[in-house]
C-alpha positions as a printed Julia matrix, in Angstrom:
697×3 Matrix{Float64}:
 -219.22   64.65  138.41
 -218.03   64.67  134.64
 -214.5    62.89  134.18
 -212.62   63.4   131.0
 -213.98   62.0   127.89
 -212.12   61.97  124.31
 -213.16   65.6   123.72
 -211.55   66.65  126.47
 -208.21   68.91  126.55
 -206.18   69.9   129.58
 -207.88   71.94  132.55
 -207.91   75.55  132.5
 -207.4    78.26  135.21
 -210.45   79.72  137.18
 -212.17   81.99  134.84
 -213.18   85.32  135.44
 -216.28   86.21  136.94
 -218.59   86.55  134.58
 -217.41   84.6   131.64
 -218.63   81.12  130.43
 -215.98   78.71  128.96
 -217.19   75.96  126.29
 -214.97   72.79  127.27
 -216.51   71.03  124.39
 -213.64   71.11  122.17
 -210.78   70.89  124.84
 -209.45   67.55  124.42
 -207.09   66.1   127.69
 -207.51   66.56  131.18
 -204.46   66.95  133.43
 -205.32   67.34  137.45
 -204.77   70.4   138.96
 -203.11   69.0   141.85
 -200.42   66.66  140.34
 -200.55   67.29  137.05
 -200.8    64.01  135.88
 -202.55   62.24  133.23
 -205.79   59.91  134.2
 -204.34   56.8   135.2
 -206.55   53.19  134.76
 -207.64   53.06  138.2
 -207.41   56.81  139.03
 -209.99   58.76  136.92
 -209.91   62.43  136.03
 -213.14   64.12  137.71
 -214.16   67.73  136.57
 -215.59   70.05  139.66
 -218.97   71.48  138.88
 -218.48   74.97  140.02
 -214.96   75.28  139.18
 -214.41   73.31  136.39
 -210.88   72.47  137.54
 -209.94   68.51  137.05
 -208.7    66.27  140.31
 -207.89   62.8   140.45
 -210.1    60.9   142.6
 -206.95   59.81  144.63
 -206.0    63.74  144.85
 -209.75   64.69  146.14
 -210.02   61.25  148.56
 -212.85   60.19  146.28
 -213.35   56.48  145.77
 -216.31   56.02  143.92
 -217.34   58.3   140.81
 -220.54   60.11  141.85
 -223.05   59.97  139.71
 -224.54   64.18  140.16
 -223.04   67.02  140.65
 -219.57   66.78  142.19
 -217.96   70.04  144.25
 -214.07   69.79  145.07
 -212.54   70.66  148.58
 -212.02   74.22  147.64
 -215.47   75.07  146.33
 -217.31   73.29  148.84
 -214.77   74.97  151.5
 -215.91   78.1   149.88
 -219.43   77.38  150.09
 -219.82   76.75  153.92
 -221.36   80.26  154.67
 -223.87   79.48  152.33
 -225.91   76.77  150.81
 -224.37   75.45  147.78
 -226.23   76.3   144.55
 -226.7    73.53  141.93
 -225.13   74.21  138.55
 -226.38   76.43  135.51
 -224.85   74.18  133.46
 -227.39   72.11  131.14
 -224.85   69.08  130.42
 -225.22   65.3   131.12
 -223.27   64.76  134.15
 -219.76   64.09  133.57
 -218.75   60.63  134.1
 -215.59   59.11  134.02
 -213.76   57.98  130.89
 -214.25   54.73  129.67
 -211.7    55.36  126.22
 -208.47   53.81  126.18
 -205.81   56.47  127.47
 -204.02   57.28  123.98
 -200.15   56.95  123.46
 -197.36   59.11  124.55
 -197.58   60.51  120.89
 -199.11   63.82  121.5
 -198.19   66.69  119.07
 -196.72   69.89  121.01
 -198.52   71.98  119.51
 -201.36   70.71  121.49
 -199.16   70.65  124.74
 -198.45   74.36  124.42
 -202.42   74.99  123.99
 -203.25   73.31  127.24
 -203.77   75.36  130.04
 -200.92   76.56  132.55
 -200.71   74.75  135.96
 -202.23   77.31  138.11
 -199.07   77.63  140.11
 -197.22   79.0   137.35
 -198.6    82.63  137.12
 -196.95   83.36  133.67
 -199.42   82.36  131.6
 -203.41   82.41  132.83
 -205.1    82.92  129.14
 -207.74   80.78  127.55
 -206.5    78.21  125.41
 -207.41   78.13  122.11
 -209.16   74.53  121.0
 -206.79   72.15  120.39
 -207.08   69.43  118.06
 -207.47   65.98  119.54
 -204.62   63.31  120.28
 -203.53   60.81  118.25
 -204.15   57.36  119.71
 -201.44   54.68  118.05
 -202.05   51.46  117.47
 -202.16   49.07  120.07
 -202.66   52.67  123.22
 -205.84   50.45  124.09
 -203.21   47.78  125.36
 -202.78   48.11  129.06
 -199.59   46.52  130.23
 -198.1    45.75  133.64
 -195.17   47.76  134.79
 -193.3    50.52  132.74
 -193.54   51.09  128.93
 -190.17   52.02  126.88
 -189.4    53.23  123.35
 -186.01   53.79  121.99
 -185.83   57.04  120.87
 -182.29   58.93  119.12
 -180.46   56.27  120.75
 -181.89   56.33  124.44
 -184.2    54.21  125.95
 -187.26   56.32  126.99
 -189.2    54.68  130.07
 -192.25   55.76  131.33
 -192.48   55.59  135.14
 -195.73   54.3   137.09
 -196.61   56.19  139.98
 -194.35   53.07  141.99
 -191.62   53.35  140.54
 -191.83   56.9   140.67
 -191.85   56.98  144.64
 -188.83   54.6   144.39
 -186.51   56.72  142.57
 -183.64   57.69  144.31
 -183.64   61.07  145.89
 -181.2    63.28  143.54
 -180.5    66.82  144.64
 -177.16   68.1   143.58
 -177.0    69.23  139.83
 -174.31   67.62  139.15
 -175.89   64.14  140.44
 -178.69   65.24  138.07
 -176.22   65.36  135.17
 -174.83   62.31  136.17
 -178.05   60.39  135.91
 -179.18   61.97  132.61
 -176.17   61.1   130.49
 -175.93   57.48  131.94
 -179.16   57.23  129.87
 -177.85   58.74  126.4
 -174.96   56.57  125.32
 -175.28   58.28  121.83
 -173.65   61.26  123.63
 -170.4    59.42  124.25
 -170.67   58.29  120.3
 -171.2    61.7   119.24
 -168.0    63.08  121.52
 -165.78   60.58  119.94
 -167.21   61.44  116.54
 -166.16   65.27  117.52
 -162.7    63.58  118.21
 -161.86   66.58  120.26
 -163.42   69.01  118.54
 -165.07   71.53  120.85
 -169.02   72.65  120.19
 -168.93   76.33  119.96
 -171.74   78.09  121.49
 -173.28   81.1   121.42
 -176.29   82.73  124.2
 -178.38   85.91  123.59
 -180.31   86.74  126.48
 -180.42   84.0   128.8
 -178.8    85.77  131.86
 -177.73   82.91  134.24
 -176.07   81.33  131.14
 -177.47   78.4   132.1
 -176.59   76.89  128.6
 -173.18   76.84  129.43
 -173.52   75.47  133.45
 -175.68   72.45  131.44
 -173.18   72.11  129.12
 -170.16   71.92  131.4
 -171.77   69.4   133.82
 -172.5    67.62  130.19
 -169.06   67.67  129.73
 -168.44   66.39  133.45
 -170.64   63.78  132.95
 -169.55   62.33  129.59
 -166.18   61.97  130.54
 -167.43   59.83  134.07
 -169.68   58.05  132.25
 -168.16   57.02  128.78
 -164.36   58.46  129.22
 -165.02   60.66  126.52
 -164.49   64.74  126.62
 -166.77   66.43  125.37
 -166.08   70.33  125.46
 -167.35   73.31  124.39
 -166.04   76.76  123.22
 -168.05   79.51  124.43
 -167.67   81.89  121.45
 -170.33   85.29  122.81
 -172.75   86.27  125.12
 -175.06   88.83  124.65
 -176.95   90.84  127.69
 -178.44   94.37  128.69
 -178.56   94.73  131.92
 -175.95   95.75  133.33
 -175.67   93.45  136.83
 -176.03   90.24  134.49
 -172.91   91.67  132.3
 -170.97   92.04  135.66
 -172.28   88.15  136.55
 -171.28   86.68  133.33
 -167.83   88.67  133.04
 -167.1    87.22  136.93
 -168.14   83.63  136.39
 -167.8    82.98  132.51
 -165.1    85.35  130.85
 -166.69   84.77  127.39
 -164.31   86.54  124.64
 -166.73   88.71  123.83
 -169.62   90.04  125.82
 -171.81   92.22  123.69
 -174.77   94.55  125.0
 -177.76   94.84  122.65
 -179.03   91.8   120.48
 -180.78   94.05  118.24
 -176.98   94.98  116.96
 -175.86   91.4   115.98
 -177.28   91.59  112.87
 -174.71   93.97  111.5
 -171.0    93.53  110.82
 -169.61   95.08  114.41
 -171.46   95.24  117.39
 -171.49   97.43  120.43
 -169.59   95.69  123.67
 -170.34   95.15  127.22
 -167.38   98.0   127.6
 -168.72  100.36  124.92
 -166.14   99.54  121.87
 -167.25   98.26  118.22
 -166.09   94.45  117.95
 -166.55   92.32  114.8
 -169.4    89.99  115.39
 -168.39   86.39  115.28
 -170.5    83.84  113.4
 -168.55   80.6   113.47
 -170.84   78.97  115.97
 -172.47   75.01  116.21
 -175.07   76.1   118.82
 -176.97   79.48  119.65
 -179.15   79.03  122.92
 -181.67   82.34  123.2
 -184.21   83.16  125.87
 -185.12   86.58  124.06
 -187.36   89.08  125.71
 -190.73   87.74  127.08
 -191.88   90.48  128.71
 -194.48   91.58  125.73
 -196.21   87.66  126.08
 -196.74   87.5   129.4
 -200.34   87.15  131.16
 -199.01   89.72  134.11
 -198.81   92.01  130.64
 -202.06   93.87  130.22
 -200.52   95.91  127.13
 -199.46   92.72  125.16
 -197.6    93.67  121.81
 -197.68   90.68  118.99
 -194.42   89.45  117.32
 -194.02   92.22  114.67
 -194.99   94.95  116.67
 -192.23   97.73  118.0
 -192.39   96.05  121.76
 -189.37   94.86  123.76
 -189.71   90.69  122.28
 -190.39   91.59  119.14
 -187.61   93.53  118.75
 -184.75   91.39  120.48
 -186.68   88.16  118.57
 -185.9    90.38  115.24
 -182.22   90.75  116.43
 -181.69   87.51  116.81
 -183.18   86.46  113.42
 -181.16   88.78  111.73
 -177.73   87.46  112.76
 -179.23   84.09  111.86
 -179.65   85.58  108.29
 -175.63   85.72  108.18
 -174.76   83.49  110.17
 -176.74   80.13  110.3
 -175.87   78.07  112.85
 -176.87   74.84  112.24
 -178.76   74.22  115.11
 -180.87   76.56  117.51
 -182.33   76.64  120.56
 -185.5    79.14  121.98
 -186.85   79.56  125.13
 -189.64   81.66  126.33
 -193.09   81.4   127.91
 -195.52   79.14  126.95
 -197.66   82.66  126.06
 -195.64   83.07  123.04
 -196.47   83.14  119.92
 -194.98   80.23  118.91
 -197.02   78.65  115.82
 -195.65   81.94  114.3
 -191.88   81.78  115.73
 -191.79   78.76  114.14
 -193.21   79.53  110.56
 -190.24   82.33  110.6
 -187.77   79.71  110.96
 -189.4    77.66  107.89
 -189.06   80.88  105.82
 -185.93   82.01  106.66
 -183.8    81.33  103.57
 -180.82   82.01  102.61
 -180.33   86.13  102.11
 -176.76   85.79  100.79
 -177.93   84.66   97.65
 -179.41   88.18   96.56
 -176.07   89.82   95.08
 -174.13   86.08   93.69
 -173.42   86.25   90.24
 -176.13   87.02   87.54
 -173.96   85.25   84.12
 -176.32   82.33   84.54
 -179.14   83.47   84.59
 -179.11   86.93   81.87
 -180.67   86.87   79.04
 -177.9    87.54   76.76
 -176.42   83.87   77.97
 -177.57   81.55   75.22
 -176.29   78.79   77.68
 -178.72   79.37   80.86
 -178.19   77.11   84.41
 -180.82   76.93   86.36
 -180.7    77.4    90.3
 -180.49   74.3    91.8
 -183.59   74.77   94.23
 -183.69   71.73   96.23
 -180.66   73.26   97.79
 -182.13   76.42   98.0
 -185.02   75.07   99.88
 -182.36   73.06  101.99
 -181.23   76.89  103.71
 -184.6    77.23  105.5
 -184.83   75.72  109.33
 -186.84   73.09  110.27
 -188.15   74.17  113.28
 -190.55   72.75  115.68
 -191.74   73.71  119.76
 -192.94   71.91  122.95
 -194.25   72.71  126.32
 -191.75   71.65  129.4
 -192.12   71.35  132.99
 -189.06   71.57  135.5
 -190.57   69.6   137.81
 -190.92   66.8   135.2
 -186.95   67.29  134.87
 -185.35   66.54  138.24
 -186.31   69.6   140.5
 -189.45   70.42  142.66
 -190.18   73.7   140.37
 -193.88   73.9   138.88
 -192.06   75.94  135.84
 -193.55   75.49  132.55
 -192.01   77.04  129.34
 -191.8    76.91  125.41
 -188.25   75.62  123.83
 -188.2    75.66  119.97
 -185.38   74.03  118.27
 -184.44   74.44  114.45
 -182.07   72.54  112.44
 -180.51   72.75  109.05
 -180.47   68.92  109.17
 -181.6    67.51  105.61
 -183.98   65.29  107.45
 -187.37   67.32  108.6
 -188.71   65.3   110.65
 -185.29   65.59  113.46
 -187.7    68.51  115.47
 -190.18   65.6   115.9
 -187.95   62.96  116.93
 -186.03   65.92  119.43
 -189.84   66.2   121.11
 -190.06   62.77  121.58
 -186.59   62.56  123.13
 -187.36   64.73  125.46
 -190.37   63.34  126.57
 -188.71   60.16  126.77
 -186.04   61.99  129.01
 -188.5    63.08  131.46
 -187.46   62.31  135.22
 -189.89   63.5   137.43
 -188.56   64.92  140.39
 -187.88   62.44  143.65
 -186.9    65.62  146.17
 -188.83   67.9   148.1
 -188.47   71.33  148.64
 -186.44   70.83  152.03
 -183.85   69.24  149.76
 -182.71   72.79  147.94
 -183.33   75.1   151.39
 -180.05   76.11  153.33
 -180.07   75.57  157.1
 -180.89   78.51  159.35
 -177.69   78.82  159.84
 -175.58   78.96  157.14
 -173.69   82.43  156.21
 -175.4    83.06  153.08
 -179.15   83.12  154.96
 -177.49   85.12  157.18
 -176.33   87.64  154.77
 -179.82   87.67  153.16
 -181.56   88.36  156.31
 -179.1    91.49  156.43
 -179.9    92.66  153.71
 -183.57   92.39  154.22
 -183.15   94.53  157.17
 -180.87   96.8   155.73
 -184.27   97.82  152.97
 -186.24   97.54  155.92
 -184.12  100.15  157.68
 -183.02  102.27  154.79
 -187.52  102.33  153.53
 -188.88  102.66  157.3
 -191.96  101.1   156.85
 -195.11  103.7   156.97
 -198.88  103.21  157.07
 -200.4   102.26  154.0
 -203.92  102.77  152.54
 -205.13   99.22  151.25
 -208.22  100.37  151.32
 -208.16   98.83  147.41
 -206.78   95.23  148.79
 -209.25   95.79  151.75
 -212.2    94.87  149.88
 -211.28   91.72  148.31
 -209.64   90.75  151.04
 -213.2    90.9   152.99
 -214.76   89.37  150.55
 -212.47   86.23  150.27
 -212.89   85.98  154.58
 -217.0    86.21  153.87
 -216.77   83.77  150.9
 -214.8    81.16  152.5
 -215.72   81.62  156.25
 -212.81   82.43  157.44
 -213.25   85.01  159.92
 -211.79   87.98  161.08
 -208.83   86.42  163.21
 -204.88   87.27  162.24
 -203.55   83.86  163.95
 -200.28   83.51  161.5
 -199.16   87.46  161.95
 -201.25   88.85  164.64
 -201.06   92.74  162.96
 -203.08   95.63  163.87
 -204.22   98.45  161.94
 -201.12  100.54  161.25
 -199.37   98.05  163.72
 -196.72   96.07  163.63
 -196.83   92.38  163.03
 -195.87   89.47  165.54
 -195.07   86.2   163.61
 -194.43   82.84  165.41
 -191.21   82.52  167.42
 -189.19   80.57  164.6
 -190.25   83.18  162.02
 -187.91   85.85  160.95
 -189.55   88.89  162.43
 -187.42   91.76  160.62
 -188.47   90.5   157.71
 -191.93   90.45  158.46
 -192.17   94.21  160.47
 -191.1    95.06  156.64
 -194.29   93.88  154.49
 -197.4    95.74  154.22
 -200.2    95.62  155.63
 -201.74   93.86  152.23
 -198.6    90.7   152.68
 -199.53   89.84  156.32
 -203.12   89.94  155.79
 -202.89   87.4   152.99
 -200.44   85.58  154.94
 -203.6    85.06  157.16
 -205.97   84.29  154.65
 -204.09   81.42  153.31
 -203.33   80.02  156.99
 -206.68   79.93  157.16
 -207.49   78.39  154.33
 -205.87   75.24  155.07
 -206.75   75.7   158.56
 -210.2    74.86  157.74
 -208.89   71.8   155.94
 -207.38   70.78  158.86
 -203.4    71.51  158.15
 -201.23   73.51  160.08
 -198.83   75.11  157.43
 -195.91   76.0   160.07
 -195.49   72.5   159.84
 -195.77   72.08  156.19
 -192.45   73.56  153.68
 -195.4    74.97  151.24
 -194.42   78.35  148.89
 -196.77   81.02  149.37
 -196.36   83.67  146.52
 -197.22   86.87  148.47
 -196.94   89.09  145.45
 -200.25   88.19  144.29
 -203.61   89.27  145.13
 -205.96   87.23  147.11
 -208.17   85.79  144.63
 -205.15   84.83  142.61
 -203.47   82.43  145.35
 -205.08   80.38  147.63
 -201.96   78.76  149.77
 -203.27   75.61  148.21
 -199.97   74.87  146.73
 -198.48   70.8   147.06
 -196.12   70.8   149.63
 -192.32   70.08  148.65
 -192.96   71.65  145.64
 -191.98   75.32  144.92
 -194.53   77.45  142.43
 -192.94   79.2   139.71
 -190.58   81.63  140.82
 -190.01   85.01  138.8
 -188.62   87.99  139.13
 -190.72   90.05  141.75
 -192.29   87.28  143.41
 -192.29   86.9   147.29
 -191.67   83.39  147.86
 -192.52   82.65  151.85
 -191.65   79.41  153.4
 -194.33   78.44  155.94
 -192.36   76.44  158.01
 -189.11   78.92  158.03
 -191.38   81.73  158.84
 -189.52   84.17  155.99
 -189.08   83.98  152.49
 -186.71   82.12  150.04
 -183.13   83.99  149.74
 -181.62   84.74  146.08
 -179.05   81.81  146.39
 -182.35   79.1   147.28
 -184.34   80.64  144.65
 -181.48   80.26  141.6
 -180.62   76.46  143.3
 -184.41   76.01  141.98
 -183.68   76.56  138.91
 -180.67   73.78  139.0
 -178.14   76.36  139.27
 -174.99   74.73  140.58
 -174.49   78.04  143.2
 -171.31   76.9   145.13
 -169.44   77.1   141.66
 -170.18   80.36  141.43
 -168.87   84.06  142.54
 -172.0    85.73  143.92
 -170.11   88.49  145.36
 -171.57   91.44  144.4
 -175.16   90.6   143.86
 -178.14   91.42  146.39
 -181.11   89.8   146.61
 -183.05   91.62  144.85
 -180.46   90.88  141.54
 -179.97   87.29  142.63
 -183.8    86.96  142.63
 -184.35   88.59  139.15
 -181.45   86.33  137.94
 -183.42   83.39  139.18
 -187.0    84.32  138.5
 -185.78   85.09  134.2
 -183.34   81.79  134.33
 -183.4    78.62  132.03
 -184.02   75.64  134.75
 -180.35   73.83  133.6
 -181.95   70.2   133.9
 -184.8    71.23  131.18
 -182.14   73.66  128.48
 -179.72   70.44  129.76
 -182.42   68.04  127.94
 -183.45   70.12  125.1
 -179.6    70.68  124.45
 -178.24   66.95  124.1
 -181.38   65.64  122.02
 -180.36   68.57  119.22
 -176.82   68.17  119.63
 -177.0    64.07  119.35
 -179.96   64.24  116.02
 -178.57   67.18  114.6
 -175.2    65.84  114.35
 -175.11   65.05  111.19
 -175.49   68.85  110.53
 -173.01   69.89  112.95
 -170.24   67.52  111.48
 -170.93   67.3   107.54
 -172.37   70.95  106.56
 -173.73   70.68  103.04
 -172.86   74.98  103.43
 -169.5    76.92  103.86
 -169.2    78.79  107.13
 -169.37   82.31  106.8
 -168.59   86.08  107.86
 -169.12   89.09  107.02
 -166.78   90.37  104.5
 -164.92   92.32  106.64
 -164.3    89.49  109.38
 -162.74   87.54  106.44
 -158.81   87.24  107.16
 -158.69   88.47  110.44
 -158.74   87.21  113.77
 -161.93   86.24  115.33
 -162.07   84.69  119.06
 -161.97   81.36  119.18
 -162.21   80.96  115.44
 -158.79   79.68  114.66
 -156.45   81.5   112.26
 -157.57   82.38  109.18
 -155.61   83.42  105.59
 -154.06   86.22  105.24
 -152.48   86.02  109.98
 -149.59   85.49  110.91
 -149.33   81.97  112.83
 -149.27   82.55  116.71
 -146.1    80.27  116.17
 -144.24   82.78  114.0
 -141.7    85.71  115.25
 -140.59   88.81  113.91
 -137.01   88.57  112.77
 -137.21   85.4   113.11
 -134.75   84.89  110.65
 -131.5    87.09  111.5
 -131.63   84.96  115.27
 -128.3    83.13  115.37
 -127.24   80.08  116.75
 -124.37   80.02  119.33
 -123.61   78.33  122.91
 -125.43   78.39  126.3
 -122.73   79.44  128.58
 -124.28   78.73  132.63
 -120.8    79.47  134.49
 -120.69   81.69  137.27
 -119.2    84.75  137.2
 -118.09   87.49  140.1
 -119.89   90.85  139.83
 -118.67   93.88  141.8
 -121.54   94.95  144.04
 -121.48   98.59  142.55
 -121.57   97.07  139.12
 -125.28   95.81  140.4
 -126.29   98.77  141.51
 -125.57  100.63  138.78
 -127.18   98.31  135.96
 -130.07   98.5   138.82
 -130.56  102.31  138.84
 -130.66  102.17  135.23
 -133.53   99.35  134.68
 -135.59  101.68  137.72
 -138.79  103.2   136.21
 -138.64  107.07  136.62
């Protein structure tokens, strides 16, 4: 068995048959089971057929072995034939005797390592990373938990103890709650607003789980420290029409606009069709532009600058920057992205306005020349920097890893460093399962989805399909593994209907295809043969995917990541997760909402493309609390277009050249004169007269 050595990086996903990975240059290991970094008495151990990494606590193994090493899943694949030994002509891989180095990792590194295998966005090769830093004095083991004050919190790294002691936290608000008792700069930075609200701006992020963050920020703050701290919500910007609907009904934002790929001009097309001036007074813009072009399920990527759906929208969004600057920005996408480039483009974005300023200085003919000051030219450009985050690292059971990417006008370039290592230092693993964010059988809303999972059912009659495609692999993975023939979990028959256990929801299930309930099988008896019964384990099994992408080997109490057309089945429910369950998952505080109008198929995309609010939540208050300075003391006059100057924008105060709200027309001939109350008599007929004459015709 090889454990991680100094060379190596984090564990990558099962690689196609066929190709040979190098692991020579990958530097950290994290286990594929819990994710986790090699502790001192739990070593990393690397399977030699796989070449996955387990803990030896994960894998039940208590001494290193010195040969070859197999983990549970290869050698359960392996029991229809005799193992073979392993091409590979390496030294075997023993564990690590190098000091584990410091929480100082760059993130550029963190966004190279591989994807946990749950999270089905992203299943490329990583590109070689280079290795970690070690600090002085990571060689030092101490007892207990190790803190660093970071931007004015006290980060704390948990050991695996004190992790199972944390208090079980379910309720975003609680979550909120918890977070902010641990940031006291926040309730320095509200009072240094002294009222004044943060006005925010989202492109693209659907839920608008900025703004639920923010507000149970808000909450939070003024618990915690007595201090408001609000927020103006200045303009949203989404396509699709259901998430315009969702935003208008929960949010109201003043303006809604359609198409980010507009904002970079002077008007903009609305929600409602009409031209509006595009606002561009704004503290905060939150994006979650188009990922669709990055993603692994993608097998027509387009790159950054190519005419694809991100590209464009990421273009959109960089042009309003151009005008409008706000002086601190947050992006989130998947970890796919191309993010060493995203953030070069915010180190080069200057200043545009400057092209057209006055030329007198600078002409030839002036015998007096001034020279452009070009420190503060260089001062326009963001600095910019990205890291890799994990929901379940933030709160909530949800393997969900994505890029964020803030950039700052801040004159000090090293704030995107210190806003990493806040973050990390924020980290709060998750101390509730699964069973925590699951409705009861009984509740309307399950009730409601389970309609309208019939109602498909009904309105799509479900016919016989040829698998015959699925078929195949679906053999093979039954040969491979053993497994048999048996259908214990759903008992189908060719062209048949299935029969699922007596607490299972069986409209849901005479609905799949024949492909769903075979799988459904296949992963029952996967952990079958490792003796677990999974109708009496709450484990996610994503049915979307084919067989040799899932294995039903997911942790229980812990949901994989959720997206748009995934179908999420409970074991121990016996039917999937509903819409409102699924967007809870992402931290979604769902009984503040009006989710009137939107099935489960829109409630699921909502979820599956959402920010988790716990992680944006984070990312949010580190920028906000070291990019204050920028927020409260711009070096830069705020600007707007030319023709926005002197009129009314929402939210924007009054500018020169309005009329106060406080002012009246003829104002000035009003007179003065005595408020007479006395009662007077008035002739019924008198009444009805005056009344016939007020009476719309």
């Amino acid at each position: 068995a090889q454990a991680a050595s100094p060379a190596k990086k984090a564990a990558v996903p099962p690689t196609p048959p066929g190709v040979k990975v190098s692991f020579t240059e990958i530097d950290e290991a994290l286990c594929s089971i819990c994710f986790k970094d090699e502790e001192d008495d739990d070593q990393i151990l690397f399977c030699d057929t796989c070449d996955l990494a387990f803990h030896q606590s994960c894998e039940g193994v208590s001494v290193v072995p010195d040969g070859d090493w197999h983990c549970s899943r290869c050698n359960t694949k392996a029991k229809s034939k005799k193992a073979t030994p392993s091409s590979k002509k390496t030294p075997a891989r023993r564990a690590r005797a190098a000091p584990k180095p410091a929480e100082s990792e760059e993130d550029e590194d963190l966004l190279k390592e591989a994807e946990d295998p749950e999270d089905e966005d992203d299943f490329e090769e990583r590109k070689p990373a280079r290795k970690k830093a070690k600090s002085a004095g990571s060689g030092a083991k101490g007892a207990g938990s190790s803190a660093k004050k970071i931007g004015g919190v006290q980060g704390v790294k948990l050991t695996p103890e004190e992790e199972a002691a944390l208090p079980v936290i379910s309720e975003p608000q609680l979550m909120f709650n918890d977070l902010v008792a641990k940031i006291p700069a926040l309730g320095e930075l509200a009072k240094r607003l002294d009222q004044r609200p943060i006005r925010v701006a989202t492109m693209c992020s659907g839920t608008e789980s900025p703004l639920l963050a923010l507000d149970m920020i808000g909450r939070a703050c003024k618990e915690q420290y007595g201090v408001p701290f609000k927020v103006e919500h200045v303009f949203s910007c989404e396509i699709e029409p259901f998430k315009q609907a969702y935003i208008e009904r929960n949010f109201s934002p003043p303006l809604l606009f359609r198409d980010v790929r507009e904002l970079g001009r002077e008007k903009a097309t609305t929600a409602y069709g009409s031209l509006a001036l595009v606002p561009g007074d704004v503290d905060l813009l939150v994006a979650g532009t188009s990922c669709v072009d990055y993603s692994n399920l993608n097998n027509q990527k387009k790159d950054l600058d190519e005419a694809g759906e991100s590209g464009q929208t990421f273009r959109g969004m960089m042009q309003w920057l151009d005008t409008q600057r706000p002086p601190v920005v947050i992006l989130e996408n998947v970890c796919s992205a191309p993010w060493e480039r995203v953030q070069e483009r915010f180190a080069q974005h200057v200043d545009l306005l400057v092209a057209g300023t006055s030329c007198v200085d600078y002409s030839n003919l002036n015998n007096q020349k001034k020279d452009l000051d070009e420190e503060r030219f260089a001062q326009h450009g963001y600095h910019a920097a990205f890291m890799r985050v994990d929901t379940k690292q933030h709160y909530i059971p949800h393997t969900r890893t994505r890029g964020y990417l803030v950039a700052t006008l801040a004159d000090d370039p090293e704030i995107p460093q210190r806003w990493q290592e806040m973050v990390r230092s924020l980290a709060r693993p998750s101390s509730s399962t699964l069973e925590a964010f699951l409705l009861p059988s009984d509740d309307p809303r399950v009730h409601r989805a389970r309609l309208d999972l019939a109602e498909k059912k009904d309105a799509r009659a479900r016919t016989i399909t040829d698998w015959g495609k699925c078929e195949s692999r679906h053999q093979r993975a039954r040969a491979e593994e053993s497994l048999g023939l048996k259908r214990p979990l759903t008992g189908w028959g060719e062209g048949g209907q299935s029969k699922l256990p007596d607490f299972g929801w069986h409209d849901w299930g005479k609905a799949q295809t024949e492909r769903v309930l075979d799988l459904m099988d296949i992963d029952y008896l996967r952990l079958a043969v490792l003796g677990t019964d999974s109708n009496y384990k709450t484990l996610v099994w994503n049915l979307s995917q084919n067989v040799d992408r899932t294995t039903g080997s997911v942790r229980a109490g812990i949901c994989p990541c959720l997206t748009p057309s995934m179908v999420p089945y409970v074991t121990n429910r016996g039917g999937p997760l509903v819409g409102i369950e699924a967007l809870s998952l992402q931290g979604i505080p769902v009984d503040d909402l009006l989710l009137t109008r939107e099935s489960e198929d829109n409630m699921a995309d909502l979820a599956g493309n959402a920010m988790s609010t716990t992680v944006v939540g984070t990312a949010t208050i580190a920028a906000l609390i070291l990019g204050q300075d920028a927020l409260l003391a711009l070096k830069r006059p705020r600007r707007m277009p030319e023709a926005v100057k002197g009129k009314r924008v929402a939210g924007a105060g009054e500018m020169e050249g309005t009329k106060k709200a406080s002012e009246v027309n003829g104002e000035k001939e009003l007179a003065a004169g005595p408020l007479e109350l006395a009662s007077r008599s008035v002739h019924l007929a008198e009444l009805i007269a005056g009344a016939e004459q007020s009476a719309r015709r």
